[in-house]
C-alpha positions in Angstrom: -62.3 54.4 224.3 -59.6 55.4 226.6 -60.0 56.5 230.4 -57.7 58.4 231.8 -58.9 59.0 235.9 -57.4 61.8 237.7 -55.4 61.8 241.1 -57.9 62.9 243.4 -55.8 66.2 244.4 -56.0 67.2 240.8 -60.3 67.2 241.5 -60.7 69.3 244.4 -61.6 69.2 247.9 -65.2 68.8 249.3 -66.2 71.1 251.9 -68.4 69.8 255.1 -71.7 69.9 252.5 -70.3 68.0 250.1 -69.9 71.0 247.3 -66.4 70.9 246.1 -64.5 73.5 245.3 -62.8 73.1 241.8 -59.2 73.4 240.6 -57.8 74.1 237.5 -56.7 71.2 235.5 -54.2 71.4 232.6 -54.0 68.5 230.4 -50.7 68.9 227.8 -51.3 66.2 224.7 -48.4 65.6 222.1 -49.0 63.9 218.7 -47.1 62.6 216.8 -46.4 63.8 212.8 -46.1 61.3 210.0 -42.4 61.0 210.2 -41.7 60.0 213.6 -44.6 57.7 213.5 -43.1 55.7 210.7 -39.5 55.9 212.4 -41.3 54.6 215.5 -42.9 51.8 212.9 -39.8 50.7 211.4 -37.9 50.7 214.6 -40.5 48.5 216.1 -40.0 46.3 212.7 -36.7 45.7 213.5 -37.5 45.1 217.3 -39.4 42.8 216.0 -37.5 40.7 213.4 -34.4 40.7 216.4 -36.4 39.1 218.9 -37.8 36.5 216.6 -34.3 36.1 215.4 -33.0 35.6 219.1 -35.7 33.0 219.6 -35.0 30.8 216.7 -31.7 30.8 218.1 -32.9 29.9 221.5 -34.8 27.0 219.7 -31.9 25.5 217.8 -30.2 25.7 221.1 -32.3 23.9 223.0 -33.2 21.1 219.8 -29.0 20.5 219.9 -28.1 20.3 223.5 -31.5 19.3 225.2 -31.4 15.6 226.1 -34.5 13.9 228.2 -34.1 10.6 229.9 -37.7 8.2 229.1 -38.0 5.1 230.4 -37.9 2.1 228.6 -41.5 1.4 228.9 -42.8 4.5 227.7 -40.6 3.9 224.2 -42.0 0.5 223.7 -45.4 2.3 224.1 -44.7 4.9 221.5 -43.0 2.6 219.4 -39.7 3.8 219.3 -37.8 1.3 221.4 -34.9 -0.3 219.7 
């Protein structure tokens, strides 16, 4: 369920015995048809497939140029010292 809560000026205003005195509210709702919801779907798609494409990227990047200095010690520990 969705809750939508209203600016309080769109309520009304309370007079001195606590009644309130209501305003009209107009609400305006626009769907959507099949056809722009499957462009907005395929868009997304390809949103989608880009980013993960940019991240693989990112990831090759970083497995080439990345370099991390480890003591000595700790490479005798996990058993990759030479």
């Amino acid at each position: 369920m969705n809750t939508l809560v209203l600016p309080a000026e769109l309520i009304g205003e309370s007079d001195a015995w606590g009644l309130s005195r209501r305003t009209v509210v107009a609400l305006t709702l626009q769907t959507a048809d099949r056809e722009l919801l499957e462009a907005l779907r395929e868009k997304l798609a390809g949103e989608l497939a880009d980013s993960v494409r940019v991240l693989d990227e990112i990831a090759d990047l970083n497995r080439e140029k990345l370099e991390i200095d480890v003591p000595q010690e700790v490479l005798g520990l996990a058993g990759l010292a030479a």
